[in-house]
Structure formats: C-alpha cells, structure tokens
C-alpha positions as CSV (number, residue, x, y, z in Angstrom):
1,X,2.9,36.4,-26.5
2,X,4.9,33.4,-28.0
3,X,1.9,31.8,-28.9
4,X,0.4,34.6,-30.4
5,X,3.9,35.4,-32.4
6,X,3.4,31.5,-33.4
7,X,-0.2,32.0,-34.6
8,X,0.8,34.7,-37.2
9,X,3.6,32.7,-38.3
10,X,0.7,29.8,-38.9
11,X,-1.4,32.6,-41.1
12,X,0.0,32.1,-44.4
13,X,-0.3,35.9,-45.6
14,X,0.8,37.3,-42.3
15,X,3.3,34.8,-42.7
16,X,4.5,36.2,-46.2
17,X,4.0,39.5,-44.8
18,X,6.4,39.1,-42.0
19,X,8.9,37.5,-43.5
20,X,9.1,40.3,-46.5
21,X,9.1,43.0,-43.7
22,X,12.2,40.9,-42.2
23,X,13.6,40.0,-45.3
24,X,13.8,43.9,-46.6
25,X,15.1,44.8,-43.5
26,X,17.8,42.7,-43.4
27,X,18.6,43.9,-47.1
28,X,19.1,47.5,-44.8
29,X,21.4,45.7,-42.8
30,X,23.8,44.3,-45.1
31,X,23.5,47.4,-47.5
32,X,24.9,49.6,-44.5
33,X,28.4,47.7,-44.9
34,X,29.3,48.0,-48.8
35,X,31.4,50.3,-49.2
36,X,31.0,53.3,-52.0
37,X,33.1,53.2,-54.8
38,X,36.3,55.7,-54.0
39,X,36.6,55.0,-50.4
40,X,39.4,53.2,-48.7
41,X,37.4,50.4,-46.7
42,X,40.9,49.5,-44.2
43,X,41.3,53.6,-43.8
44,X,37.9,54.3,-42.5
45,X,38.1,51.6,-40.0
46,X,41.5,52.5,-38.5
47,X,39.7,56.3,-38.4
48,X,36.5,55.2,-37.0
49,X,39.1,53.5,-33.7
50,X,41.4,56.3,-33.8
51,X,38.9,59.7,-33.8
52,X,36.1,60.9,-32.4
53,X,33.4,63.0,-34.1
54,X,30.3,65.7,-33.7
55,X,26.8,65.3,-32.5
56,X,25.2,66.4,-35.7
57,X,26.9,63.8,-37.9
58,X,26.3,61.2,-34.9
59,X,22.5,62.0,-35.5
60,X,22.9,61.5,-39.1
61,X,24.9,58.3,-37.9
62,X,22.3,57.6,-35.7
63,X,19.7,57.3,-38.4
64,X,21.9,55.0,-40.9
65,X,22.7,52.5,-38.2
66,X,26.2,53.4,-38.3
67,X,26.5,53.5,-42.5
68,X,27.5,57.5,-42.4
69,X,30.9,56.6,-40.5
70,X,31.6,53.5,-43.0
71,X,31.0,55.8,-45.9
72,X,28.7,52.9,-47.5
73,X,26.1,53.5,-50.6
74,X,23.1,53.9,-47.4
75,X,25.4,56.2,-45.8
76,X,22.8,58.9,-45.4
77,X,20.4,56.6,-44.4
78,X,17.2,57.2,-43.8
79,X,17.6,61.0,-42.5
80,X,16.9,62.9,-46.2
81,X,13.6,61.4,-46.6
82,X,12.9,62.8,-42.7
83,X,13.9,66.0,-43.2
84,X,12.1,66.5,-46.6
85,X,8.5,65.1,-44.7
86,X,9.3,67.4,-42.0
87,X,9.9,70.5,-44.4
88,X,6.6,69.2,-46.5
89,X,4.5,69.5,-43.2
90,X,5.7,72.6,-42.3
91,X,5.3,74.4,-45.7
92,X,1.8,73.5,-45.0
93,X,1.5,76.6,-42.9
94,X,3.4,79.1,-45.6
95,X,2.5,77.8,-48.5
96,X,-1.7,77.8,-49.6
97,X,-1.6,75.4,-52.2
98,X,0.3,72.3,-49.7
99,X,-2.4,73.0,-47.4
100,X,-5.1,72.6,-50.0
101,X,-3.6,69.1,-51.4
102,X,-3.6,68.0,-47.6
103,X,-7.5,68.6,-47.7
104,X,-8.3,66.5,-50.7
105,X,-8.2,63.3,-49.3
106,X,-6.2,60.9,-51.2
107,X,-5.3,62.6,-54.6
108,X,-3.6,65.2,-52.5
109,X,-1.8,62.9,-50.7
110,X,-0.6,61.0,-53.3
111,X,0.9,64.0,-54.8
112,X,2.4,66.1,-51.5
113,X,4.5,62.0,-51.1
114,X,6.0,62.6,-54.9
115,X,6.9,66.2,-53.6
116,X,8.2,64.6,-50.5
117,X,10.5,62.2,-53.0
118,X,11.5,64.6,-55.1
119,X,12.4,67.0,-52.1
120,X,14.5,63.8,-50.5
121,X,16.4,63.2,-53.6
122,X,17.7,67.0,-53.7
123,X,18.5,66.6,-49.8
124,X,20.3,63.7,-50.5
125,X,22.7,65.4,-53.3
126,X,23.4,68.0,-50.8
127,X,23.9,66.1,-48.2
128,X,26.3,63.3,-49.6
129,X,28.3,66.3,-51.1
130,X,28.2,67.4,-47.4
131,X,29.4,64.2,-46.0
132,X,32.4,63.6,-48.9
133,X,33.9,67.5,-48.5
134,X,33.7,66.9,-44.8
135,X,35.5,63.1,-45.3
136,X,37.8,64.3,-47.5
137,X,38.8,67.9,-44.7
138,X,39.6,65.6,-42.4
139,X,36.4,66.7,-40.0
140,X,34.2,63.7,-40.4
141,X,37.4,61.6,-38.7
142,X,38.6,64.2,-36.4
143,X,42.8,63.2,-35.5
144,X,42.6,60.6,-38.0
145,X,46.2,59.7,-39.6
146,X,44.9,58.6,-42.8
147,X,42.8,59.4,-46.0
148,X,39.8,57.7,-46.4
149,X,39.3,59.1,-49.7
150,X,42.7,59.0,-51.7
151,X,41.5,59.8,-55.3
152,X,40.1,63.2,-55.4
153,X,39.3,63.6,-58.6
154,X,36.2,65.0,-59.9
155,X,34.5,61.6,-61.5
156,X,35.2,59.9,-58.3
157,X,33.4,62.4,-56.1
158,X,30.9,62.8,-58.5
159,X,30.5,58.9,-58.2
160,X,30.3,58.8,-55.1
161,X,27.5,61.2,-54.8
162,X,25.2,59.9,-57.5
163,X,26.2,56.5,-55.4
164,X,25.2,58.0,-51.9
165,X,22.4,59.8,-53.9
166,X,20.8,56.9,-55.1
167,X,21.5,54.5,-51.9
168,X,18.6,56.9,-50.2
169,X,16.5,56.5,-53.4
170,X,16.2,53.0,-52.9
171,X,16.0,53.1,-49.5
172,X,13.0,55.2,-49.8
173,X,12.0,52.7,-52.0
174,X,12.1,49.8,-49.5
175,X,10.5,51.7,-46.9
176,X,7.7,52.2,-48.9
177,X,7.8,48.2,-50.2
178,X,7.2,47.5,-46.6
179,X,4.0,49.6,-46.0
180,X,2.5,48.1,-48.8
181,X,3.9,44.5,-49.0
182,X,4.6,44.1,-45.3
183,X,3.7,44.8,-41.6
184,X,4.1,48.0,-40.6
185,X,5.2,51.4,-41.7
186,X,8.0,50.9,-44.0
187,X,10.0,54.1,-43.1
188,X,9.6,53.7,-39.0
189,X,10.7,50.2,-39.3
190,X,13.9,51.3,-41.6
191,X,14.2,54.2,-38.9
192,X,13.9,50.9,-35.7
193,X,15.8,48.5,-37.6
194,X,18.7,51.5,-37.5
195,X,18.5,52.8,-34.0
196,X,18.5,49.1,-32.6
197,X,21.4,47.8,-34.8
198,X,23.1,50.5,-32.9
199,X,21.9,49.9,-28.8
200,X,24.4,46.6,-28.4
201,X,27.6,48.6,-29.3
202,X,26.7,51.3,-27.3
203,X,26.0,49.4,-24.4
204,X,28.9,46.9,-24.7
205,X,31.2,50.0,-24.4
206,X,30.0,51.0,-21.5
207,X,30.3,47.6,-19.4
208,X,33.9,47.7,-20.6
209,X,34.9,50.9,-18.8
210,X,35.8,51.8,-15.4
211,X,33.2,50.0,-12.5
212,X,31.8,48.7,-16.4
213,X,29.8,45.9,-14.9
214,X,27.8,48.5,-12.5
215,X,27.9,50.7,-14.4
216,X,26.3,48.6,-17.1
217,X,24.2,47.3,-14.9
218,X,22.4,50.9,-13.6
219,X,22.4,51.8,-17.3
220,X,20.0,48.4,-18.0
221,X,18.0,49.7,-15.3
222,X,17.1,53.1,-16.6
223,X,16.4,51.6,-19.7
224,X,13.9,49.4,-18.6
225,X,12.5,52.4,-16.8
226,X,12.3,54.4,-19.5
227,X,10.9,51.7,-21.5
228,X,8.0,51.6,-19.1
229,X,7.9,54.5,-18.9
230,X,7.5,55.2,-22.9
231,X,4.8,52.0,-23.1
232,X,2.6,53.6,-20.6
233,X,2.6,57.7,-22.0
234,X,2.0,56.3,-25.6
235,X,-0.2,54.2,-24.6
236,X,-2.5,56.8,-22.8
237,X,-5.0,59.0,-24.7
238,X,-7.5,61.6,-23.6
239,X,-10.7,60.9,-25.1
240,X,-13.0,63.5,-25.7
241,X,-16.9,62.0,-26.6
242,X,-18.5,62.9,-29.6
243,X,-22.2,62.6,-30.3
244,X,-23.9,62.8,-33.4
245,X,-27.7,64.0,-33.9
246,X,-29.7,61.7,-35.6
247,X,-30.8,63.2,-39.1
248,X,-33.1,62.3,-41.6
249,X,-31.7,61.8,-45.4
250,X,-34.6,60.7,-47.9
251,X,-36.2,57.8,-46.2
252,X,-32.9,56.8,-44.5
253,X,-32.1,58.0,-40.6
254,X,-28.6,58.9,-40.5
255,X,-26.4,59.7,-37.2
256,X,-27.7,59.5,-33.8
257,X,-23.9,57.6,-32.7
258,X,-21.8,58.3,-30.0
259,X,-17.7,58.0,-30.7
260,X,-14.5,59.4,-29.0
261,X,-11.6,62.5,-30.3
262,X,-8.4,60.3,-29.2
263,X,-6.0,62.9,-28.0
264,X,-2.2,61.2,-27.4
265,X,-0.2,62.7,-24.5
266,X,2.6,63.1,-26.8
267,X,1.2,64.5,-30.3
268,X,4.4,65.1,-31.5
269,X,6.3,62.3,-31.5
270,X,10.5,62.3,-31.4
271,X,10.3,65.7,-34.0
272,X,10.9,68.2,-31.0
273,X,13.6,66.0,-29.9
274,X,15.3,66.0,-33.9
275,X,14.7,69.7,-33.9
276,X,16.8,70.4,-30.9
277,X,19.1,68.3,-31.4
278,X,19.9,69.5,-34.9
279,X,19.8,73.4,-33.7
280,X,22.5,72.5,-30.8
281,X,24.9,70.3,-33.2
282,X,25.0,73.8,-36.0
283,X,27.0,75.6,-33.7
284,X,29.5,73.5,-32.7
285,X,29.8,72.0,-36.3
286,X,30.6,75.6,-37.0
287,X,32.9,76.3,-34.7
288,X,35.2,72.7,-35.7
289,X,35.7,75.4,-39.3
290,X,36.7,78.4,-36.7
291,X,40.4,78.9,-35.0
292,X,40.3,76.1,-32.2
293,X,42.2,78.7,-30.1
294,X,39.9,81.4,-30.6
295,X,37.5,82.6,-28.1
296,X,34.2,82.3,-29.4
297,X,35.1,78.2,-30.4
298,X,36.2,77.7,-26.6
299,X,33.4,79.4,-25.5
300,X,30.5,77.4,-28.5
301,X,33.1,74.2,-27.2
302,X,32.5,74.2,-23.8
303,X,28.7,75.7,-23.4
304,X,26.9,74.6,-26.8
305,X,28.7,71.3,-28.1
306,X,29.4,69.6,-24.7
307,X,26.0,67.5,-23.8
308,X,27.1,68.0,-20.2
309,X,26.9,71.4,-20.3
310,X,24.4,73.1,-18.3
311,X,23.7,75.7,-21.1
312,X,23.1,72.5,-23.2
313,X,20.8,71.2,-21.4
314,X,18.5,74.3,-20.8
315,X,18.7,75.2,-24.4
316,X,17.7,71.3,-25.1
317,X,14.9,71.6,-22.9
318,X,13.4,74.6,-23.8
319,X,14.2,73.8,-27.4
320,X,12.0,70.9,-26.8
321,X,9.3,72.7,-24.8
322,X,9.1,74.8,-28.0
323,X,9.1,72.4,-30.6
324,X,6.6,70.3,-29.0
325,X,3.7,73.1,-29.1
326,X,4.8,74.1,-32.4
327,X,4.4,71.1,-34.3
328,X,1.3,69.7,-32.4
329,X,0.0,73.3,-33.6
330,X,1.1,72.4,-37.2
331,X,-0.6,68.7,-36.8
332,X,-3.9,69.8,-34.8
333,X,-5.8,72.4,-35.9
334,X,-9.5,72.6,-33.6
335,X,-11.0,74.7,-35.9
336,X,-11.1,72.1,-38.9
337,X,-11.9,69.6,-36.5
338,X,-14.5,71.7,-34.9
339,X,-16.0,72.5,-38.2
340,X,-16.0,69.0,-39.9
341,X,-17.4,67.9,-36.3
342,X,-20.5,70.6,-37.5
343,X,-20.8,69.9,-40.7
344,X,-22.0,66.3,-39.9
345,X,-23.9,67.1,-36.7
346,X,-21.5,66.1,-34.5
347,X,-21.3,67.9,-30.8
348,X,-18.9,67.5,-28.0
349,X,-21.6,66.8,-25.0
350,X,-21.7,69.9,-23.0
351,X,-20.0,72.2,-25.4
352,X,-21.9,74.3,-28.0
353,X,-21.0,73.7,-32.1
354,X,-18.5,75.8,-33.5
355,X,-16.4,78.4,-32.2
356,X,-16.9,77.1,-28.7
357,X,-16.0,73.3,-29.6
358,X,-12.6,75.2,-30.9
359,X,-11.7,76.8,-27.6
360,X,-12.5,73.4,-25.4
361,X,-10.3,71.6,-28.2
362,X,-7.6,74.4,-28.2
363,X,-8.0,74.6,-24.3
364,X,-7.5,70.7,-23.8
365,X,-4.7,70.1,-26.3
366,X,-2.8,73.1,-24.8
367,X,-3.0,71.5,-21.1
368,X,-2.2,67.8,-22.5
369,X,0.8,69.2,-24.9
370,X,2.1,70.5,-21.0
371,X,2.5,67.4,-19.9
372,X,3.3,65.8,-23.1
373,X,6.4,68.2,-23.4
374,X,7.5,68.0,-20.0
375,X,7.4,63.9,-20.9
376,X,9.5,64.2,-23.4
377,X,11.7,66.3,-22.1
378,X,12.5,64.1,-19.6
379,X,12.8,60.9,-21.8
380,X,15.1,62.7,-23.9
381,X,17.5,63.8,-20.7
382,X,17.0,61.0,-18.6
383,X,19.8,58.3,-19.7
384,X,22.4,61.4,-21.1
385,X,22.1,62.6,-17.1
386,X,22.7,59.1,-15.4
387,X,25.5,59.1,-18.2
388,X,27.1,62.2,-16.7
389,X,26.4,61.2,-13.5
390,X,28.3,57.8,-13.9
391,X,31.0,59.7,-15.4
392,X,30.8,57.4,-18.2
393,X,32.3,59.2,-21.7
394,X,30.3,57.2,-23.8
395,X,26.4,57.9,-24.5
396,X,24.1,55.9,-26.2
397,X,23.3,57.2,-29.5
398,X,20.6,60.2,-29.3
399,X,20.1,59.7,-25.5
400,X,16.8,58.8,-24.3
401,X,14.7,59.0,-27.9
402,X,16.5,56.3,-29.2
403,X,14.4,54.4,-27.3
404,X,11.4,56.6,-27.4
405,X,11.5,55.6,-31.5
406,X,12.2,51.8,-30.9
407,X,9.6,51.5,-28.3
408,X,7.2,53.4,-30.4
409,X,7.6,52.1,-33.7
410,X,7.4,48.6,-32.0
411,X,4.2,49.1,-30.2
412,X,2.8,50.7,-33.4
413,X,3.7,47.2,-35.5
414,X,2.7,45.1,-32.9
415,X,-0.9,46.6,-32.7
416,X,-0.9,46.1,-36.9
417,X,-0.4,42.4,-36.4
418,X,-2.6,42.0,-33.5
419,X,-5.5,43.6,-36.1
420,X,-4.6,41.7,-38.5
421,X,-4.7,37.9,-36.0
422,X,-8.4,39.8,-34.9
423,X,-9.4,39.9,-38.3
424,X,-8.8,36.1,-38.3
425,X,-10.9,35.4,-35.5
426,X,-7.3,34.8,-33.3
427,X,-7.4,36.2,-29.8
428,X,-3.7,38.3,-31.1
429,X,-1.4,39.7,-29.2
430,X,-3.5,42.6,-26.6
431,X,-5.8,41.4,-24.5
C-alpha cells in the first residue's frame, strides 16, 4: 500500500491531482474556524464548554466539522447542498419534467445540478436565518451565560446571513473544483474531510471519563468492527449476467457480448440514516420552544429526543427500514432497465425480455434491499448501543454512519486512484 501511495505521488498529474484535492480540503479546514462578522469569538467558546445542545443541530454540526457551533462563514457546511440533491431526486417522482431532464443524458444533467445550486443557495438563506434566530434565543447554546451575538441590529444579522449564505456557495464551489481538478468526488470528500475532523474529539472524550481507558479501548474495537464490517457489505455486489444477441447493422455484426447488472447490498447509501435522523431531531427541537414543564415536552423529552430511548430506537429502525426501500425505489427503476436492456437486445439468461426481466429485477432488488436495510440498520445502532451500554454520556457524532460515510467515501477515492495507477500500466493499489 505505501508503495503504491508512493507511485502516485511519482505520477506527475496524479501528483498535481492529489495535492489540489488536499490542498482544497485543507482550505475547508481552516475556513471552518473564522469567525462571521457579528459574533463574539471568546463568547461562543465559553458556550460551547458550558452547554449542551440538540441532535438536529449536532447533525448539521456533524456535517460542518464542527463550524455550526463556532458560528464561522462555513457554518452550514456542507448540509444545504445535501438536502437540495436529496429534494432534486425526489421531485423526480412528482414532478414530469425533472424526470425527463434525468433521461437526456448529459444536457439534462447539467441543468437538474444548476437547479440543485440554485435550490442550495435558498436552503442556505433559510437555514443561516435558522441558525442566527436560534444563536441569538439562546437555544443553539442551551444554559449558556453569555451572548454570542451582542449587536442585534438588522445590518448585522443581515450580514451575517449573506456571510453564512455565501460560505456554502463557495463551498459548493470547492466541492465541485475537486471532482473536476482533483481525485475524487468533490462533495463526499468535503462531507469525509468533516466527519473525520470530528472522530479524534469524540473519542478523546470518551477515554477521559469514568473506566476511560477501557472504555476507550472497547469503543476502538467496535470501530474496527464496524469498519470491517462496512469494507466487506460495500464491497459485495449481486451480479446479475446480461447477454446480448448478436445483430447485424449494414455490413457490421453488432452485439453477441456477455456483461453483468452490479446490484450493491446497500443501494441507498447513508440517506435512510439522514432521513431518520432528521424526522426524530423535529420533535424534540420542537418541544425545546414548548413549556419544559409541560406534559407533552416530558413525554417528546424522554421517548423521542433521548437516543437511549427504546421508542427511539424502534422509530430509528423502522424509520430506516422505510427509507431504505423508498429511495432504492426512487434510484432503481426495473422497468427502464428492463426496457433499455430490450431495446439493444439484451436478455437476462433464463428470463424472457420485458415485463418478465422487470419482475426478476423487482424480485431481486426487493430481497437484497432486506438485507441491505437490516445492514444498515445495524451499522447505524451498533456503536450508539455499546455507548449506552458503557454508560458513557458522550456519543460519537451520528453513531455508526459516521463511519459508514468515511469508510465509503474512502474506498470510493481509493478505487479512482487505483484506475488511474492502472491506466499507467502501475500494478495500483487492489490486487
């Protein structure tokens, strides 16, 4: 592996590449830590010791590498641009026209990504004005003694959203430098560079509690597990063979080639896990507005808000279960793929062209979106449950997906690389 990590360094454009993609990530970094103009730098440091705050700004944190709690121009990190490409694929299914661009190849592409910007941009205005109106109620630093924002006038909240605003414009920006100047996807890097920066904290703070060192030390092991556990799902595939009949086209014989459908285990990817964790966090974001003597804010305290709670965890679960089939359903449709498969004489071995090939399809993406869910599931529960178990208060960010993203997006840019080494005539990275 070394070697191979020094061969790309020896291949000048993989070279340039790498050192860009490092280069504009470490821009990220250090853009996580200026502050925006109106905040009180000491204020929200002495908040961020003193309180404690919810689990749908933590995800937001989460995704900023810790930029949404320093109230810094990339304090909405990466998240916006997430939630508009979600929303984009899932107007697909409602709206005709998003579904047509999607079938055009390129063109349509091209123009469902400016949508996607555009969409991100208003996301971001709503959410910074979020963020500020929650910073300056005193909910984003729960028991905090001080003011992080002391001017409240107009032009200064109005700067600091254009600031916020265009902190994810340009972040945006560098994702999408990346993809085209780097290695990699731009925006899963942003997305690894985040979660990561945010792993040694969490962990640190667990090896200084109570039995910290065994505790720590049980927490490294699950990791590893689920590490291995991650590398070996994402790595599996169901391939289903494809032939295609050989046809004649002028003078020239076309087809007659055999190839594969890869089918992942997990289709979906960490968007079930975002979904449910963004439906749990509503209520009791809601309920920190409510009377914190009332009933139903006990009751949304102690059942929905608390990750240790047991009607947490089924609702996460089954929240997941849901989302998993949903979106592979959005993603995967067997009927395109069983009609492009008979418009160029393709035929799954076995299974007749057409409506048939749509069934087996529908049939074998149902049974591997099972397991794929169940997977998931237990990824996403595993290293909250030790957690509870260990009676430890702290939890790494996001639970198990966290690592689920960093594993992922890692694999994913290690494979680019390895292509690229290949295409070099180097032996690369896989063997």
């Amino acid at each position: 592996m070394l070697s191979a990590f020094a061969r790309a360094f020896r291949t000048p454009d993989l070279r340039r590449k790498l050192l860009f993609t490092i280069a504009i990530m470490a821009i990220f970094r250090v853009g996580s830590f200026i502050p925006t103009p109106g905040v009180d730098y000491p204020n929200v440091q002495q908040c961020i010791a003193e309180s404690q705050n919810n689990d749908l700004l933590g995800l937001v944190n989460l995704f900023s590498g810790g930029a949404l709690l320093q109230l810094s121009i990339f304090a909405l990190g990466i998240m916006p641009y997430i939630t508009a490409s979600i929303i984009t694929q899932l107007l697909r299914v409602v709206i005709p026209r998003f579904e047509a661009l999607h079938k055009e190849g390129q063109s349509g592409q091209a123009k469902l990504t400016q949508y996607t910007r555009y969409l991100t941009i208003a996301l971001a205005i709503l959410q910074s004005t979020t963020v500020i109106t929650t910073a300056r109620n005193g909910l984003l630093f729960q028991g905090c003694s001080v003011d992080v924002i002391p001017d409240g006038s107009f032009v200064t909240l109005a700067l600091m959203v254009v600031t916020m605003t265009a902190g994810t414009g340009l972040i945006m920006w560098l994702g999408e430098l990346i993809t085209e100047r780097g290695v990699g996807n731009g925006m899963s890097l942003l997305i690894f560079t985040s979660i990561a920066a945010s792993f040694p904290t969490a962990l640190w703070s667990i090896a200084g509690g109570a039995n910290g060192a065994v505790n720590f030390i049980i927490m490294i092991a699950v990791i590893i597990l689920v590490i291995g556990l991650v590398v070996f799902v994402e790595q599996s595939q169901r391939r289903i063979p494809v032939q295609y009949a050989k046809r004649m086209v002028g003078r020239r014989m076309y087809g007659g080639s055999s190839t594969y459908i890869p089918i992942k285990i997990n289709m979906a990817g960490v968007i079930p896990v975002i979904f449910a964790a963004s439906l749990l966090a509503v209520p009791g974001l809601i309920a920190q507005f409510g009377d914190q003597t009332a009933g139903w804010v006990v009751w949304v305290s102690t059942n929905l808000a608390d990750p240790a709670a047991p009607l947490h965890i089924a609702l996460y679960v089954a929240m997941i279960l849901f989302f998993c089939f949903f979106y592979t359903a959005i993603t995967f449709n067997p009927d395109e793929v069983a009609d492009n498969m008979k418009k160029y004489g393709g035929f799954i071995p076995g299974i007749r062209a057409g409506r048939p090939t749509a069934e087996y399809l529908d049939y074998v993406i149902t049974r591997i979106t099972s397991a794929g869910s169940i997977y998931l599931a237990l990824v996403a529960l595993l290293p909250t449950l030790v957690l509870i178990g260990l009676g430890v208060s702290t939890n790494i960010p996001f639970g198990g997906s966290s690592i689920l993203i960093v594993v992922g997006v890692g694999l994913e840019t290690v494979k680019q690389i390895d292509s690229q080494l290949q295409q070099r005539h180097y032996e690369g990275f896989l063997r």
